[in-house]
Structure formats: structure tokens, C-alpha cells
PANURO-383920 format. One record per atom (N, C-alpha, C, O): residue in three letters; x, y, z. Coordinates in steps of 0.1 Angstrom, whole numbers, plus 5000, padded with zeros to 4 digits. Layout:
# residues N
ALAXYZ...
# end
This chain:
# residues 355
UNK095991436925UNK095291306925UNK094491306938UNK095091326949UNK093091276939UNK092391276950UNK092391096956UNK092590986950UNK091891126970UNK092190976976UNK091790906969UNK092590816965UNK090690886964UNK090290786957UNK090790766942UNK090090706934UNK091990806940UNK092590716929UNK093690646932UNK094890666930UNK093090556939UNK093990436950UNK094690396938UNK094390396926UNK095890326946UNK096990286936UNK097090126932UNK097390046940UNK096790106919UNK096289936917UNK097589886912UNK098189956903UNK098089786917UNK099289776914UNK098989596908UNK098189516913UNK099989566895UNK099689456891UNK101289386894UNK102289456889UNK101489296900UNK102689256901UNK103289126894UNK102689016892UNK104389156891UNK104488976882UNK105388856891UNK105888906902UNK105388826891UNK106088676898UNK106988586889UNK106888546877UNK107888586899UNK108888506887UNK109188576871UNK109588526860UNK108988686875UNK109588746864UNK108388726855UNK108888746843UNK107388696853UNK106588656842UNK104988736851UNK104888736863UNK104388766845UNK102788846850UNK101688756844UNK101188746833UNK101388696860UNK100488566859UNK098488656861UNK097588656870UNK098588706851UNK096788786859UNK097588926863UNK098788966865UNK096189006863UNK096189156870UNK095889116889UNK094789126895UNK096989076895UNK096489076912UNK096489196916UNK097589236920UNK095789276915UNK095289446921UNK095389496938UNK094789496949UNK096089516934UNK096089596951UNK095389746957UNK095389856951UNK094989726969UNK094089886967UNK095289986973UNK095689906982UNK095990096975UNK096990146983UNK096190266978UNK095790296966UNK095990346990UNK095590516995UNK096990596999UNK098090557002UNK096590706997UNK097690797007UNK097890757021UNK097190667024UNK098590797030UNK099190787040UNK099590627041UNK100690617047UNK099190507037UNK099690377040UNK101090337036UNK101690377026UNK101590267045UNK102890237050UNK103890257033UNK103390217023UNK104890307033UNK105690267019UNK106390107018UNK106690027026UNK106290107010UNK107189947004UNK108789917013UNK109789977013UNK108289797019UNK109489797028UNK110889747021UNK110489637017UNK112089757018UNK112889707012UNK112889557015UNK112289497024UNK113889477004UNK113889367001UNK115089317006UNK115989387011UNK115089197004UNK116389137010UNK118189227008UNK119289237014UNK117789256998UNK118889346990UNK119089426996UNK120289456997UNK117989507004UNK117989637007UNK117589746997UNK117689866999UNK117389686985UNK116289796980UNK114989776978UNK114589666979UNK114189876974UNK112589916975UNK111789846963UNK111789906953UNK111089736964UNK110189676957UNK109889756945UNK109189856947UNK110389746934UNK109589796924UNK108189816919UNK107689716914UNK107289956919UNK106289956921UNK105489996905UNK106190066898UNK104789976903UNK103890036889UNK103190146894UNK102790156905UNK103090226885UNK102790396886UNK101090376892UNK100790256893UNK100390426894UNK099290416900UNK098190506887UNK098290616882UNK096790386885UNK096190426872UNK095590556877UNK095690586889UNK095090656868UNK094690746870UNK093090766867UNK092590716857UNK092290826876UNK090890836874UNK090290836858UNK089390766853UNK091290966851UNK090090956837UNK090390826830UNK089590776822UNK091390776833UNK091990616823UNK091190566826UNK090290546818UNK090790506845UNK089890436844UNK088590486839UNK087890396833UNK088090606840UNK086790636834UNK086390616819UNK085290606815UNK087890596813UNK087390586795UNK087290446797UNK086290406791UNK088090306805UNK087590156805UNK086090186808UNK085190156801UNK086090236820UNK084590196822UNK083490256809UNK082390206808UNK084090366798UNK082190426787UNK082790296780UNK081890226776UNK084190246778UNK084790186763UNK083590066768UNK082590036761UNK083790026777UNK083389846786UNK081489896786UNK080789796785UNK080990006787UNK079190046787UNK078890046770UNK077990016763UNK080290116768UNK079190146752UNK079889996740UNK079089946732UNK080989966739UNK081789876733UNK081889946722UNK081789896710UNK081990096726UNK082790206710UNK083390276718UNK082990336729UNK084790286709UNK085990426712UNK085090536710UNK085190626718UNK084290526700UNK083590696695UNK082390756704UNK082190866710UNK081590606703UNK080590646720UNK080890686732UNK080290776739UNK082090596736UNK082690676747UNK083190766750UNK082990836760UNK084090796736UNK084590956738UNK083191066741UNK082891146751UNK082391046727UNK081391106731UNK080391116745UNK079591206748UNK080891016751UNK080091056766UNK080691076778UNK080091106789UNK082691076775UNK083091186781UNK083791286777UNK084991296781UNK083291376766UNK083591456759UNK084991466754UNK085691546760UNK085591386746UNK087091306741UNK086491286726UNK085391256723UNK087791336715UNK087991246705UNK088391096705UNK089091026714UNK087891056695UNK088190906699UNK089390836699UNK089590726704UNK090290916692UNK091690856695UNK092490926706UNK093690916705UNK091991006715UNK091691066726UNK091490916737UNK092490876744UNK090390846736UNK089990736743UNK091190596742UNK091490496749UNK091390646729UNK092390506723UNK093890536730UNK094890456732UNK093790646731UNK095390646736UNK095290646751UNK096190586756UNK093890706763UNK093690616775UNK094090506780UNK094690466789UNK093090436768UNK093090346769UNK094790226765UNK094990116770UNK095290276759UNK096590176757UNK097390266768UNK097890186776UNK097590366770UNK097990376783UNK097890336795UNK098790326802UNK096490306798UNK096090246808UNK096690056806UNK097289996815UNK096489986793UNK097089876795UNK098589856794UNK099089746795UNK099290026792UNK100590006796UNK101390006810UNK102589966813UNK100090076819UNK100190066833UNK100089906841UNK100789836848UNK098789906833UNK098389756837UNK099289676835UNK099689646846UNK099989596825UNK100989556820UNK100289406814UNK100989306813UNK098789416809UNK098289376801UNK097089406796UNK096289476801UNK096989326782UNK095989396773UNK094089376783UNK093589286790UNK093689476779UNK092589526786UNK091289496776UNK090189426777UNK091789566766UNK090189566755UNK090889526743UNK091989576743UNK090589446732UNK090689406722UNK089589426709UNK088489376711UNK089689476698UNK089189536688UNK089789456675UNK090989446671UNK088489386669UNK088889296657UNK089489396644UNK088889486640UNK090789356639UNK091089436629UNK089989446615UNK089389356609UNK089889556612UNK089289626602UNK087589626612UNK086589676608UNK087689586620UNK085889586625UNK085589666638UNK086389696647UNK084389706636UNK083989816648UNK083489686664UNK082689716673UNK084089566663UNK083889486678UNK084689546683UNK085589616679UNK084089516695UNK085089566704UNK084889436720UNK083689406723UNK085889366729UNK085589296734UNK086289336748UNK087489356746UNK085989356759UNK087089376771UNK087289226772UNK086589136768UNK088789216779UNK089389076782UNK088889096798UNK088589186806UNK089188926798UNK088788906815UNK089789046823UNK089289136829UNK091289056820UNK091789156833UNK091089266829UNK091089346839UNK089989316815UNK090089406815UNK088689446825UNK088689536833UNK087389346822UNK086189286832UNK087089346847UNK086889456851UNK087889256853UNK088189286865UNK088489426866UNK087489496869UNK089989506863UNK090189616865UNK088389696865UNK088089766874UNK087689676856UNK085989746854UNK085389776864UNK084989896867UNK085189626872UNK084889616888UNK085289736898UNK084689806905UNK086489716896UNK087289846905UNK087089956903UNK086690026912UNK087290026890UNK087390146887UNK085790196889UNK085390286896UNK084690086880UNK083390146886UNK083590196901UNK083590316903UNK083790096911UNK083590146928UNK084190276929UNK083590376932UNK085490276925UNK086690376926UNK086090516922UNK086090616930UNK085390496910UNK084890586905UNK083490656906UNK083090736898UNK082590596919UNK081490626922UNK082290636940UNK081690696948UNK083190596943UNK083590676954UNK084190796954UNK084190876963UNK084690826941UNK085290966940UNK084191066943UNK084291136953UNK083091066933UNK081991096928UNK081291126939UNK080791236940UNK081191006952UNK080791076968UNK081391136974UNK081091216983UNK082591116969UNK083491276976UNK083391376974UNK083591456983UNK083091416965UNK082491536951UNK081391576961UNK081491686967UNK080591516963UNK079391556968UNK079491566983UNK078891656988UNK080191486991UNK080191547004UNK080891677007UNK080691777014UNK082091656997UNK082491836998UNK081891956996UNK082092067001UNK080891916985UNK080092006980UNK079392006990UNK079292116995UNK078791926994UNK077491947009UNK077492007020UNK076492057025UNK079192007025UNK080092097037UNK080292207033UNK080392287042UNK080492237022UNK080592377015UNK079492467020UNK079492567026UNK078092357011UNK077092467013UNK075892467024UNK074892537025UNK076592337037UNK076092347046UNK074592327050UNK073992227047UNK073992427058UNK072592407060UNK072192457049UNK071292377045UNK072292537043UNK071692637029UNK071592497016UNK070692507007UNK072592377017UNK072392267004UNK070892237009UNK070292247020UNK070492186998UNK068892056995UNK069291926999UNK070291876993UNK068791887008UNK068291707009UNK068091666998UNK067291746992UNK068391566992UNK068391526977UNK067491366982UNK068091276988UNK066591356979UNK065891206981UNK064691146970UNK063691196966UNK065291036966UNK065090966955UNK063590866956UNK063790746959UNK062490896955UNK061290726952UNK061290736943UNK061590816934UNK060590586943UNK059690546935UNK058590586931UNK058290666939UNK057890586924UNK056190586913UNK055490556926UNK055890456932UNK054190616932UNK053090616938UNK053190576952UNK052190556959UNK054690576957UNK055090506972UNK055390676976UNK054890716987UNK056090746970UNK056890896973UNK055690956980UNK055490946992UNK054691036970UNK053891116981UNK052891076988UNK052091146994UNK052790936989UNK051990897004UNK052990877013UNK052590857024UNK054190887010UNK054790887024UNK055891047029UNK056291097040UNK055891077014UNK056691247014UNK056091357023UNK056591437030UNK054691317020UNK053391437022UNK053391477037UNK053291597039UNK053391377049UNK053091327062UNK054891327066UNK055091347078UNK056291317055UNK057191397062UNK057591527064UNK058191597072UNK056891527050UNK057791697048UNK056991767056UNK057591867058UNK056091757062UNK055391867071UNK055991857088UNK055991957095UNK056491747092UNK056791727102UNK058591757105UNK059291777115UNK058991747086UNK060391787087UNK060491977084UNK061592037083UNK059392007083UNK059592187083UNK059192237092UNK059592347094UNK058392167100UNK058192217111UNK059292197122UNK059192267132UNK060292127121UNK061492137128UNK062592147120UNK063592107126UNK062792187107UNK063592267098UNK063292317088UNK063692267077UNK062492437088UNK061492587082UNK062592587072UNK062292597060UNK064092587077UNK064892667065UNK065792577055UNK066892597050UNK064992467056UNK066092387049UNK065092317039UNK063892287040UNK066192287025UNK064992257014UNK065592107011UNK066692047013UNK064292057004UNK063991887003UNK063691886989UNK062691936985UNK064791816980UNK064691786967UNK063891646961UNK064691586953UNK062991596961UNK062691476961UNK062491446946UNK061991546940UNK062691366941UNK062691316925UNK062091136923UNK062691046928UNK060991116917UNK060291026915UNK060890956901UNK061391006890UNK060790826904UNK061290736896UNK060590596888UNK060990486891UNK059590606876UNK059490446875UNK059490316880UNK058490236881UNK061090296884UNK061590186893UNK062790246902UNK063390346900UNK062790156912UNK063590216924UNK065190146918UNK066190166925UNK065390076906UNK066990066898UNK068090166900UNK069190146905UNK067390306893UNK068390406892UNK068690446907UNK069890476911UNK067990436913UNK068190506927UNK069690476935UNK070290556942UNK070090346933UNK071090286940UNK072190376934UNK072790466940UNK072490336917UNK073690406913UNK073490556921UNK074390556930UNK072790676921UNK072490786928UNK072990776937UNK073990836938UNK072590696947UNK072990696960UNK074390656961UNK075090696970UNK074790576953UNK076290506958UNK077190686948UNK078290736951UNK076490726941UNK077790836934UNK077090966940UNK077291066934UNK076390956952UNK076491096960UNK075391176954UNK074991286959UNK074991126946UNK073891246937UNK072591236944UNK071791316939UNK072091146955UNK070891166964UNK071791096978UNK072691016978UNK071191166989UNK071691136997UNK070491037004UNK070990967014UNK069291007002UNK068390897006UNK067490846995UNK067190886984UNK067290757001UNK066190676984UNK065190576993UNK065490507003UNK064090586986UNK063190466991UNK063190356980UNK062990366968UNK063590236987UNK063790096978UNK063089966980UNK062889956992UNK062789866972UNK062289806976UNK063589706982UNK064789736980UNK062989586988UNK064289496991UNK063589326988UNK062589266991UNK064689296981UNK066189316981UNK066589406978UNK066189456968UNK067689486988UNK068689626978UNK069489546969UNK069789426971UNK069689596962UNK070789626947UNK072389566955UNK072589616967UNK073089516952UNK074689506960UNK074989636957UNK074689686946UNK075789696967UNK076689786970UNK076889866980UNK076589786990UNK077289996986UNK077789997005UNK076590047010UNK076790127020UNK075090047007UNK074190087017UNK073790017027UNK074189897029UNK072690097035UNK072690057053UNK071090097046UNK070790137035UNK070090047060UNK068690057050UNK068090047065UNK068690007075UNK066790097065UNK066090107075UNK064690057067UNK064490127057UNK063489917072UNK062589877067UNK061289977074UNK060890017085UNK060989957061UNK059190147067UNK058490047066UNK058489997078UNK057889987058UNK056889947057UNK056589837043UNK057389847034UNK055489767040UNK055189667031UNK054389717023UNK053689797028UNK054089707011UNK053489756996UNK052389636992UNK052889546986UNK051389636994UNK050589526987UNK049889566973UNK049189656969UNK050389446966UNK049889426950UNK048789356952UNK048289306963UNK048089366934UNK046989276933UNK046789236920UNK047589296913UNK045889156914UNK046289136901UNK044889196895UNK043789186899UNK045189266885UNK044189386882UNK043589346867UNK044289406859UNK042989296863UNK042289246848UNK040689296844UNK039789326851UNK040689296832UNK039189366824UNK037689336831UNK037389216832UNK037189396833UNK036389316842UNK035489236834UNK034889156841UNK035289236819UNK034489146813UNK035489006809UNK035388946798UNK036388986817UNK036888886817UNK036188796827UNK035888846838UNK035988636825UNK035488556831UNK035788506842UNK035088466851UNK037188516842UNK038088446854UNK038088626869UNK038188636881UNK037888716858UNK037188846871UNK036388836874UNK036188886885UNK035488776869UNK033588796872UNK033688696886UNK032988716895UNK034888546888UNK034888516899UNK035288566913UNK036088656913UNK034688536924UNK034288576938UNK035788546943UNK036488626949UNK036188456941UNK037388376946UNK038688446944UNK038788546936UNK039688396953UNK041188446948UNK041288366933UNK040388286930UNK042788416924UNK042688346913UNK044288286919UNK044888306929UNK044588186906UNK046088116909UNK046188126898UNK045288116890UNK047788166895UNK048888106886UNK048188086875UNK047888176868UNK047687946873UNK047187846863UNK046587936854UNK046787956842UNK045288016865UNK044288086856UNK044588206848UNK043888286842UNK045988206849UNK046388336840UNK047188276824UNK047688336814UNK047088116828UNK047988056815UNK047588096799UNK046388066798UNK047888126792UNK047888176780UNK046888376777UNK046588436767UNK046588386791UNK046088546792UNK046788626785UNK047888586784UNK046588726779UNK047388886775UNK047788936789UNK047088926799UNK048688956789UNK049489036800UNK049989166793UNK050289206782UNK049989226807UNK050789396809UNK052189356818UNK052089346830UNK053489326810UNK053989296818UNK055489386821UNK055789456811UNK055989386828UNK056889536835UNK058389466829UNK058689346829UNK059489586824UNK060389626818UNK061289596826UNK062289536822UNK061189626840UNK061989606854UNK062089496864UNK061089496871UNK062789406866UNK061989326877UNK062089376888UNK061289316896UNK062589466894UNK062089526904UNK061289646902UNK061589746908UNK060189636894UNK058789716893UNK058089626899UNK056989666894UNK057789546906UNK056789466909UNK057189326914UNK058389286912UNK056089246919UNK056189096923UNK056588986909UNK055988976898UNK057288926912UNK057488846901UNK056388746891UNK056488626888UNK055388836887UNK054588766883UNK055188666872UNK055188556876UNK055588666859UNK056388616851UNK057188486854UNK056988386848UNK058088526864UNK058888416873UNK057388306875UNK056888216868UNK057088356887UNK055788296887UNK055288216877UNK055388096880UNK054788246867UNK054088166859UNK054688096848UNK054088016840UNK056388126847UNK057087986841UNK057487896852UNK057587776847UNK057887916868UNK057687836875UNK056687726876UNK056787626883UNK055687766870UNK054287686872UNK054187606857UNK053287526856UNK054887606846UNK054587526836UNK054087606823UNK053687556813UNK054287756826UNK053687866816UNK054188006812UNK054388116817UNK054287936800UNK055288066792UNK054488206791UNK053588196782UNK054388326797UNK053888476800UNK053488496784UNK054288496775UNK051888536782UNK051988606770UNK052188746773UNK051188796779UNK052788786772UNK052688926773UNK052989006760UNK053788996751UNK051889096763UNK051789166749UNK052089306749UNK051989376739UNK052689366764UNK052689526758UNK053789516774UNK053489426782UNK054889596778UNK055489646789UNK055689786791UNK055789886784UNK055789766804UNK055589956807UNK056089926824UNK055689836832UNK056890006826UNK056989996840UNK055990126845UNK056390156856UNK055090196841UNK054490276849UNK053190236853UNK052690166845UNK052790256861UNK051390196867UNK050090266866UNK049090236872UNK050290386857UNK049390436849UNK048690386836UNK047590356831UNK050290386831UNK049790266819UNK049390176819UNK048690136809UNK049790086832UNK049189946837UNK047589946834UNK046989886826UNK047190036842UNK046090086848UNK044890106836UNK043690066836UNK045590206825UNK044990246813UNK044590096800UNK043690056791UNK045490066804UNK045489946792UNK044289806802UNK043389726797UNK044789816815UNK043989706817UNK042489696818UNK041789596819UNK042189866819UNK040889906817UNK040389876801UNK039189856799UNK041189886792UNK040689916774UNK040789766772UNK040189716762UNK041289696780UNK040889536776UNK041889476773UNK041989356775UNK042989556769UNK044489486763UNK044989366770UNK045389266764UNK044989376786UNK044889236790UNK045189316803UNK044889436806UNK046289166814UNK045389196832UNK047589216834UNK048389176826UNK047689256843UNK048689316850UNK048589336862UNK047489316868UNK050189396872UNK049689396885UNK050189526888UNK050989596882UNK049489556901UNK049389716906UNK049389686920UNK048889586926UNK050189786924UNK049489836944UNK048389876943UNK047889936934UNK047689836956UNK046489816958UNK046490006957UNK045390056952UNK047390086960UNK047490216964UNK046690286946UNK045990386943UNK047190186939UNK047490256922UNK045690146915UNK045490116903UNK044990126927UNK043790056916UNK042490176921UNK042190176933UNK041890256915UNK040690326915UNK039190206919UNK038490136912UNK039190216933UNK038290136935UNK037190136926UNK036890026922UNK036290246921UNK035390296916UNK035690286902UNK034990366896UNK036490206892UNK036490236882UNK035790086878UNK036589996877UNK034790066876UNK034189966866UNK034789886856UNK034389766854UNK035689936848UNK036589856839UNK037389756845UNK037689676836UNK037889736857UNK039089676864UNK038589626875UNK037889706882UNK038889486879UNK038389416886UNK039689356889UNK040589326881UNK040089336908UNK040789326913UNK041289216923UNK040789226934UNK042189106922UNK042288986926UNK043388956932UNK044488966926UNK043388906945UNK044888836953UNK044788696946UNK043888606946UNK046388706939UNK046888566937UNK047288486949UNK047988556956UNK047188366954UNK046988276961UNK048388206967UNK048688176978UNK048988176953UNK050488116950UNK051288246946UNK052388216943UNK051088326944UNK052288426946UNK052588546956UNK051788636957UNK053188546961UNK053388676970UNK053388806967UNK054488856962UNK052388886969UNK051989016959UNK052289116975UNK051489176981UNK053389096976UNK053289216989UNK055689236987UNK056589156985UNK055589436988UNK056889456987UNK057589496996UNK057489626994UNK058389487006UNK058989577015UNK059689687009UNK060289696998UNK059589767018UNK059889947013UNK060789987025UNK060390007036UNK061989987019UNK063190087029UNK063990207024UNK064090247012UNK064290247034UNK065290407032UNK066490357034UNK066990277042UNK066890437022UNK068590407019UNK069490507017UNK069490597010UNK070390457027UNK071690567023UNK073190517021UNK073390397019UNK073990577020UNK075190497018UNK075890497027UNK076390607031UNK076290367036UNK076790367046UNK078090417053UNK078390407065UNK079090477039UNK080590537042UNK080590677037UNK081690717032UNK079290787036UNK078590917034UNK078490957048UNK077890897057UNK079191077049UNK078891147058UNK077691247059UNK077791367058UNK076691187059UNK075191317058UNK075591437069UNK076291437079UNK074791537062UNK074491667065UNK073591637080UNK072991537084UNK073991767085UNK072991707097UNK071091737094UNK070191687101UNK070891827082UNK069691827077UNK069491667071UNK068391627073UNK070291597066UNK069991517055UNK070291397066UNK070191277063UNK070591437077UNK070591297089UNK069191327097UNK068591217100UNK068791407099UNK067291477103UNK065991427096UNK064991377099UNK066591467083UNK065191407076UNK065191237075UNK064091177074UNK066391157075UNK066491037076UNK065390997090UNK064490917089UNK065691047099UNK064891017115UNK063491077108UNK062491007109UNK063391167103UNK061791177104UNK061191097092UNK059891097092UNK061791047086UNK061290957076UNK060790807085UNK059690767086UNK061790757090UNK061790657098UNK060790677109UNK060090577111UNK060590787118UNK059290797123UNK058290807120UNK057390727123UNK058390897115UNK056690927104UNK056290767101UNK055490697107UNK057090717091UNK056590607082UNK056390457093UNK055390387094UNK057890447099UNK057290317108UNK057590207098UNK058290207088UNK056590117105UNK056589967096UNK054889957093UNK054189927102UNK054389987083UNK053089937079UNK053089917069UNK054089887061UNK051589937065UNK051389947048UNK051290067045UNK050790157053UNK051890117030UNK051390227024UNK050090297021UNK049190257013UNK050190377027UNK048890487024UNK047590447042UNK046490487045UNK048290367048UNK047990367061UNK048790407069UNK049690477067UNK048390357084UNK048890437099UNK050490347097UNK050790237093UNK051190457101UNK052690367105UNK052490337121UNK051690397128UNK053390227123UNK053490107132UNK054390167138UNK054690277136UNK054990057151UNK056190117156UNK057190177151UNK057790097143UNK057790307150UNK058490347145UNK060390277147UNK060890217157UNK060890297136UNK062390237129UNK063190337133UNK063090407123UNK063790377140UNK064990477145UNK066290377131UNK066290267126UNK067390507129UNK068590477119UNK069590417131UNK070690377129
# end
């Protein structure tokens, strides 16, 4: 059993088991001190990683068959985890309507979920810091962006990070929205990520680079573009919209304009900002973009600061704060943070952000 299959113990009171009260217990912590009797508190066996892993596909997908299938188990494979697991627990976890494919977790089963996810994306970082000490200077820096933020700021590190480590290689992987990045980061599978903030809850530490400015991007034979002026809110009320899959793809424009008295038409979503870009040119309607992602020169798209919304994103580097990085993968953190600074994208960085 590795550390991180801490020992959750549910205890009952008064002879009766009021709730799952979970306790976290690791190796080396103190044993159970005897009781008045002088003997040793009766303890419950400690859950085991894959049990919790089949609650957490049973509690993602709400099928025994899905789950097994996504960690390679027959499904009465999953079913017998799983009543094992609520025999450890010493109550029912997931409940399934007779003759029907529902499936419902109970509140202890929600709670125990909580846990085992962490539990189970801490294992997952251990996995990978071992593997990283293993392969030393010879592993890849694994670092996670976003869509159109990565190589205006990759481009100006990676050169400054080979020139003081020639022999060490940089995995970078571009993303849509900066969402997936967090799970990544917290299960060891990237050791930095650029995010917007707010970060996502969970154990990262973050260093702020710099601010992202949006704009609101519409057809140019639209009337409310042909104006000189910023636009507001109002003037977008019953418009076609390009509107994003993610809320952290962008400024809340939506939020925005039901706060104001106006239900978003939106007629097509995409979190990529090519598509944005493509459709708001053919007329389909107006969306928003970084100023980085609008082709000045393109005639179709005509470009506008909203007034009442704040079209600007902060951009930080993230890591997980109880990861032990590589000293390559602590190196390129510093040269990230220098290079980039606090400005805007696709300009000069500012005072530089030491970790």
C-alpha cells in the first residue's frame, strides 16, 4: 500500500454509526492508544486505492459498465468494489433502483468522493515525482497553456531556458481553455501550467505574469461597428452571439448581459478563437477575442472595448505547491517568471515575478 492510501476510518458512537466521520491516518503516525480497559480501540481496515477508484468512475459516469470500462474491470468486478468498499465504510455508498440502470451516490457516498478524488490525484503525484527522480535531468519539463497566450510567451522562454539548459527538453501542450490544466497539475501529469485567475480550488501556489486584454469583435457591416465610440452591454441586447462552452475561455460576457436585463442570444459556441474569429467575419454574429487573436487588417471584423464590462484576464504560472520539481522544472519556472514579468501579452514584460 503506498502513503497515500491513508487510512479513513468511520467510527460509530454509542454503538450506533451516526455519518461516515473520516479520519486521514498515514504510515508512521502514532498507534491507537489503549482505552480505559487497557485495550486497543477497535479500528476499521483501511479503504484501498482501487475501491476508491471504482467510487470515484461509478460517482463520473453513474454506470457499473462505464466504469468498469474506464478502468479496465468487468462490471460485476466494479460491483463487488464497490459493496466492499461500503462494507469497509460501514455504510451504503451508491444505491441503484431495482430492475433500472439509475444509479444515485448517497450523501456518505458524495463525501468519501471528495477524499478519494484528492487521495487519488495525490497518489498520482507521487507516481510522477518518482518517475521524475528516476529520470532526472534526462525527464521533459511537462508545461501546460492555453490557445494563443503559449507561444507569445514560450517563444522568448524557451530560448533563454536553452541557453542555460542546452540539454534538457520542454514538453509544452496547448489547450482551448486553461480547465484541464489544473486536474494535470494537481495528478503530476504537467509540472507548470499557465492559468487564468481565479485558479480552480485545489494545492497550487501561482506566480501573476501578466494581463490578457479582450475586445468585443463583430461584422463590420453591422451598425452598432460602423460606431466611433466604445459600445455597452445594452447594445449587444438581442445580437447573435459567438458564445464560449467554458467560462473560463474568456470575460464574462453572458454573465454580463443577464446582469443588465438581457437574456444572450447566442447562436453557435466554440471555445476556440479561431472559430470565433471565422464566424464573426461570415456574419454569424459578434464574440470576444484577445486583442492578440483579432487580425488588424482583416476588413470583415471590427473591434470594440465594452465600457461596463471588464475585458482584461490575468495570466499566472502554476504549480502544485506539495510537488517536489526537478531542478530543470524549477529553472524553467524562474525563467518563465522572468522573461514574462507582469504586462500585457505579446508586449515588453515589466518588473520581473521571482517564485
Amino acid at each position: 500500500m503506498t502513503y497515500v492510501e491513508a487510512m479513513l476510518d468511520s467510527r460509530g458512537r454509542a454503538g450506533k454509526r451516526q455519518g461516515a466521520a473520516i479520519a486521514l491516518r498515514g504510515r508512521g503516525a502514532p498507534a491507537p492508544a489503549p482505552d480505559a480497559g487497557g485495550a486497543e480501540t477497535e479500528r476499521s481496515p483501511p479503504f484501498e486505492a482501487r475501491h476508491l477508484a471504482a467510487l470515484v468512475a461509478v460517482a463520473q459516469t453513474r454506470s457499473f459498465r462505464v466504469a468498469g470500462e474506464r478502468l479496465g474491470y468487468v462490471q460485476s468486478a466494479v460491483s463487488r468494489q464497490i459493496a466492499t468498499l461500503e462494507e469497509v465504510a460501514g455504510t451504503r455508498l451508491v444505491e441503484r433502483a431495482s430492475g433500472a440502470n439509475e444509479i444515485r451516490i448517497t450523501p456518505a457516498g458524495e463525501l468519501l468522493v471528495r477524499h478519494a478524488e484528492a487521495l487519488l490525484a495525490r497518489q498520482a503525484a507521487a507516481r510522477a515525482d518518482l518517475d521524475q527522480l528516476v529520470a532526472g535531468e534526462t525527464g521533459a519539463v511537462r508545461i501546460g497553456v492555453p490557445q494563443g497566450v503559449g507561444h507569445r510567451l514560450l517563444r522568448r522562454v524557451l530560448v533563454e531556458y536553452r541557453r542555460r539548459r542546452p540539454l534538457a527538453r520542454v514538453l509544452a501542450s496547448e489547450f482551448p481553455t486553461d480547465a484541464p490544466l489544473f486536474e494535470l497539475v494537481e495528478q503530476g501529469q504537467l509540472d507548470l501550467a499557465l492559468a487564468g485567475l481565479p485558479l480552480a480550488p485545489g494545492p497550487f501556489e501561482h506566480r501573476s505574469l501578466l494581463r490578457v486584454r479582450w475586445v468585443l469583435a463583430a461584422p463590420s457591416h453591422w451598425p452598432i461597428a460602423q460606431r466611433g465610440d466604445a459600445l455597452r452591454i445594452a447594445d449587444l441586447a438581442g445580437k447573435p452571439l459567438v458564445g464560449r462552452h467554458d467560462e473560463r475561455s474568456g470575460p464574462p460576457l453572458e454573465a454580463g448581459l443577464r446582469a443588465a436585463g438581457h437574456e444572450p442570444n447566442v447562436v453557435f459556441r466554440t471555445d476556440l478563437d479561431d472559430t470565433v474569429r471565422a464566424l464573426v467575419g461570415t456574419g454569424v454574429g459578434a464574440g470576444l477575442l484577445p486583442t492578440f487573436g483579432v487580425d488588424p487588417h482583416d476588413a470583415a471584423i471590427v473591434t470594440r472595448p465594452l465600457e461596463d464590462l471588464q475585458l482584461t484576464q490575468a495570466v499566472a504560472l502554476v504549480w502544485h505547491r506539495e510537488r517536489v520539481l526537478s531542478p530543470a522544472a524549477d529553472e524553467l519556472r524562474t525563467v518563465v517568471c522572468e522573461t514574462c514579468g507582469r504586462g500585457e501579452a505579446g508586449g515588453a514584460p515589466a518588473q520581473a515575478a521571482r517564485p
